[in-house]
C-alpha positions in Angstrom: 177.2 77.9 133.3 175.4 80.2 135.3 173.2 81.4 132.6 172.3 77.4 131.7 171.9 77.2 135.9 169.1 80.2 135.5 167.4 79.1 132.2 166.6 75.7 134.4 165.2 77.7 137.3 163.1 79.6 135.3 161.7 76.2 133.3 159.0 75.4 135.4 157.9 79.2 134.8 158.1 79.0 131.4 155.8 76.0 131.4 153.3 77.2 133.7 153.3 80.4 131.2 152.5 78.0 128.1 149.7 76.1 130.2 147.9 79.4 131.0 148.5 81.4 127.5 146.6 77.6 126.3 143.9 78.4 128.8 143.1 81.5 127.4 143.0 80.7 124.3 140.4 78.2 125.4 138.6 81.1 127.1 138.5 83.0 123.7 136.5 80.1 122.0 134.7 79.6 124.3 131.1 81.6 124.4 130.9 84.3 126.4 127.2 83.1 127.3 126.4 79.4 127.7 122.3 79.4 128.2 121.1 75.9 129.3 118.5 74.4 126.8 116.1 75.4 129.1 116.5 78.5 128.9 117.1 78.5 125.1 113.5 76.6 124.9 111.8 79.3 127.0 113.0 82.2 124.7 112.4 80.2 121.5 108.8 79.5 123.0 107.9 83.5 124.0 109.3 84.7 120.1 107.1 81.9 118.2 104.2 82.6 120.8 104.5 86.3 120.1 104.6 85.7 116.2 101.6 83.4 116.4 99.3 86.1 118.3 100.8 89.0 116.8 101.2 88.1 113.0 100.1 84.9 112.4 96.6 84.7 113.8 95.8 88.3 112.7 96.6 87.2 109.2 94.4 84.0 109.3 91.7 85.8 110.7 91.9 88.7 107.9 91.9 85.7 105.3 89.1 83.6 106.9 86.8 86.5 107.2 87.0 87.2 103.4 86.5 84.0 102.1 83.6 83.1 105.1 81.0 84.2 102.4 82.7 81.9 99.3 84.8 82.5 96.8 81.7 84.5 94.7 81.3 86.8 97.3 84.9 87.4 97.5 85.8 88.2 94.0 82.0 90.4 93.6 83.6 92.9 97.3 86.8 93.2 94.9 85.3 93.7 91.4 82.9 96.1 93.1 83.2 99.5 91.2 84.8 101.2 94.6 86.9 98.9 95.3 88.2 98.4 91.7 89.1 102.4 91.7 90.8 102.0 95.3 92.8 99.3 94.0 94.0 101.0 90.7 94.4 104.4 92.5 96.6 102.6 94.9 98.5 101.0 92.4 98.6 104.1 90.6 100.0 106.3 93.5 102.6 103.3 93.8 103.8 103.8 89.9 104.7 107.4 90.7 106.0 107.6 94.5 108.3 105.0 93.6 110.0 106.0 90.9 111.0 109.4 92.2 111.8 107.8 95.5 114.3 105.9 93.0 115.8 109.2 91.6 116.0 110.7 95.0 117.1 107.6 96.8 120.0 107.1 94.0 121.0 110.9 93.5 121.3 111.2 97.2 123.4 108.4 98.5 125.6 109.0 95.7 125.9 112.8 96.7 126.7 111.5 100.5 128.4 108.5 99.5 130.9 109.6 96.8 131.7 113.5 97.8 132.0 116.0 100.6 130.2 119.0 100.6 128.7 121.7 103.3 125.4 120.3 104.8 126.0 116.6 104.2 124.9 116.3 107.4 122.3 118.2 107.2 121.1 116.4 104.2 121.2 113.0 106.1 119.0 114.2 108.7 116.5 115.4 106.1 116.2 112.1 105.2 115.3 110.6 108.2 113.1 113.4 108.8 109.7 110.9 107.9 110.7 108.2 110.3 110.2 111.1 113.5 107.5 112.8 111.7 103.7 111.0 112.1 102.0 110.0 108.8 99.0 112.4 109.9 101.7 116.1 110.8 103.0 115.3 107.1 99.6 115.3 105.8 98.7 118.2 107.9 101.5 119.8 106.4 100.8 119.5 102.6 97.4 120.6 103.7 98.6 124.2 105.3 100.6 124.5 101.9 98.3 123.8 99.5 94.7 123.4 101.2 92.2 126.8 100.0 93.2 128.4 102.9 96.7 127.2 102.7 99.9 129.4 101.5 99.7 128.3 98.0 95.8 127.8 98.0 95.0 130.9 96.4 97.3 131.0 93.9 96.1 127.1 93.0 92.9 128.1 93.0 93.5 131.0 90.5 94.9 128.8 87.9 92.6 126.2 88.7 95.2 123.4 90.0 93.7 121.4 92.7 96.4 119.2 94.9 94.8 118.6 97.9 91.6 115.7 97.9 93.0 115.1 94.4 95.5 112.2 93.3 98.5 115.1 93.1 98.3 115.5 97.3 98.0 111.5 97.6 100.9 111.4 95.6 103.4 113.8 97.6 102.3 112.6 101.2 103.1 108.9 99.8 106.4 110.3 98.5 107.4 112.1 101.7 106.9 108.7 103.9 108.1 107.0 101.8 111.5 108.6 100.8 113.8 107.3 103.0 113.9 103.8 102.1 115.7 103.7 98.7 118.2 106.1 100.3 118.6 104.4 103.8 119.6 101.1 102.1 121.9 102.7 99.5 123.9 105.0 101.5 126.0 102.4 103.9 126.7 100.0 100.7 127.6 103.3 98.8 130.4 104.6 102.1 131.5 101.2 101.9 132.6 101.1 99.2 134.3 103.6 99.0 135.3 105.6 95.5 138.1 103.2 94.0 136.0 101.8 91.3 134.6 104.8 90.1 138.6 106.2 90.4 139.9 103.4 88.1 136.8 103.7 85.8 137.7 107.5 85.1 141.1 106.9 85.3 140.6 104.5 82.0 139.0 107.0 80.2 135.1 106.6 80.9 132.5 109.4 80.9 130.8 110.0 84.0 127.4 108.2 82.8 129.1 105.1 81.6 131.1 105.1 85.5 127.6 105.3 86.4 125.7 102.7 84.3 128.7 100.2 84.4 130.2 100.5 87.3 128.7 102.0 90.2 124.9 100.3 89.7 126.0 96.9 89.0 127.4 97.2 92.8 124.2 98.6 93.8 121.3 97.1 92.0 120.7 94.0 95.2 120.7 96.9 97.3 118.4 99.1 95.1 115.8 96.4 94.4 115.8 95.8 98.6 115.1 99.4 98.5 112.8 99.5 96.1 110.5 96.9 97.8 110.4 98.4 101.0 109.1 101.2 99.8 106.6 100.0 97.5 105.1 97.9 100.5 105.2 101.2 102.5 103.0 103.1 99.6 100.3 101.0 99.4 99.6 100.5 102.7 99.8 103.9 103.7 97.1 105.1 105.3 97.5 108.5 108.0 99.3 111.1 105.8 96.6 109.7 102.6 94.1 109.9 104.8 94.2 114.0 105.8 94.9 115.2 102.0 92.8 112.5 100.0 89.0 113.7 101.2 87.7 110.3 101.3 86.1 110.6 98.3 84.4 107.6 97.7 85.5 106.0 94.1 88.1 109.4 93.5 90.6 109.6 96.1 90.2 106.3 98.5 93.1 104.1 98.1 92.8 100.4 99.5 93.7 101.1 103.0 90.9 104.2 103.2 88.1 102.1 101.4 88.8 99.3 103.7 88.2 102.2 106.6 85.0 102.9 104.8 83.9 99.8 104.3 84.1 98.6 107.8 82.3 101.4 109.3 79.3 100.8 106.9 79.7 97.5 108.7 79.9 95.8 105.5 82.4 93.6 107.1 83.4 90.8 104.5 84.2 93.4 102.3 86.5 95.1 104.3 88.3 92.0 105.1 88.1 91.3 100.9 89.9 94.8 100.3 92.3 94.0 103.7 93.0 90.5 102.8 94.0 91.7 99.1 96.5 94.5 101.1 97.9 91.4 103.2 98.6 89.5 100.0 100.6 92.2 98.6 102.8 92.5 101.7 103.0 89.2 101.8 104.1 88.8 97.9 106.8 91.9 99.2 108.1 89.9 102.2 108.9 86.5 100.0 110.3 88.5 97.6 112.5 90.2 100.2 113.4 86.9 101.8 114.5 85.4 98.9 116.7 88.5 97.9 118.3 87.8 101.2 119.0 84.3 100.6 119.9 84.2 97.5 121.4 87.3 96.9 122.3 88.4 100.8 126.4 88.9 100.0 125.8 90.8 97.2 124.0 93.2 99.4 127.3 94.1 100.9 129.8 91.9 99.5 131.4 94.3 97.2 132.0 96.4 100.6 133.6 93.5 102.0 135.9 91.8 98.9 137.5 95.3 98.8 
């Protein structure tokens, strides 16, 4: 009886426990933050303001300064002999950087991804090296090593091997800023997923190769392509590591971005904008491309990581 006695004394207790246990729970779904809508209009008002000034008016005005003179005067700055050799050097510089920043990007998030080993860390930093280092040091750089009065110049010279103000130097500055990309976007996919795939794979019998090929890039080829864009938009619009080891040789070693340079400070100005607005078109092509990979293809990215 005693015990029924205490169990009714302690009933109101009980109850006020439920009541605030229910009013925590409300707590928990609630938002931590509730903005008013003014203040939510204010903030959506400053980030479309600073998109419009920043981004969007710069890109109208690069468009609407090439095409001020007409559409013949547009297509005659980018069929112009310069330009047409900026444009395919570009594109050629693009073709090779990107490729090996493939190889690299692949072979070294795999590496850090799927093993341990002395220097990983090491290795990681390496590749971050390009986003602390400015465009125009890494060019510098290339230019100490392989310049005439660099530590490899003589020996070039010798054998006759020119690298520096010669497609060869635009190609290794592109590749050094451009590097990372590939990589950065592989490796956290690559640690989250851990090795279990690759386990079971060899564990049935495949080679290493066909683990590779049928296993391990399936689950990466979203992330790749992301990758793979990024750093394509980065080479062709690279301009301060090209610019120290190209030369500015007019019609040899200008990519786009350097022959727009040029072509403003002659002060042929709807040219320039021609060759610019061409460069804008490309990044733009990029970012749709990368938008829609998001979109439509956005779990993939890291959904393997997740399902597991």
């Amino acid at each position: 009886m005693s015990e029924i006695i205490l169990d009714r004394q302690h009933a109101p207790d009980l109850g006020l426990a439920a009541k605030a246990r229910a009013k925590i729970r409300t707590r928990r779904a609630t938002p931590v933050t509730q903005d008013g809508p003014w203040l939510r209009a204010i903030l959506v008002t400053l980030a479309a303001a600073f998109l419009l000034f920043f981004l969007v008016l710069p890109l109208v005005a690069v468009f609407y300064e090439a095409l001020r003179g007409g559409i013949a005067t547009y297509f005659a700055a980018l069929t112009e002999p310069d330009a047409l050799s900026a444009i395919q050097l570009t594109l050629t510089v693009a073709a090779i950087a990107v490729p090996m920043n493939v190889l690299f990007g692949i072979a070294a998030a795999w590496a850090i991804a799927k093993f341990d080993f002395k220097g990983k860390s090491f290795l990681v930093t390496l590749i971050d090296l390009p986003f602390s280092v400015s465009p125009v040091v890494a060019g510098l750089i290339y230019v100490l090593l392989f310049g005439a009065q660099g530590l490899f110049g003589p020996f070039l010279q010798a054998h006759h091997i020119q690298v520096i103000f010669a497609i060869p130097g635009i190609v290794l500055a592109t590749v050094f800023v451009t590097f990372p990309y590939v990589a950065r976007e592989l490796i956290p996919l690559m640690e989250s997923q851990g090795t279990l795939d690759e386990e079971v794979a060899l564990t049935l019998g495949a080679s290493g190769w066909t683990t590779f090929w049928r296993v391990t890039l399936p689950n990466i080829k979203w992330a790749l392509l992301y990758g793979v864009l990024l750093c394509n938009a980065r080479a062709m619009g690279e301009f301060g590591a090209v610019s120290v080891v190209s030369g500015h040789i007019r019609g040899y070693t200008n990519t786009m971005p350097l022959h727009v340079e040029i072509l403003y400070n002659e002060y042929n100005i709807q040219a320039a904008f021609a060759v610019a607005s061409l460069l804008a078109l490309l990044a733009l092509v990029t970012l749709a491309t990368k938008t829609l990979l998001e979109i439509y293809f956005g779990e993939n990215l890291g959904g393997k990581a997740r399902r597991q």
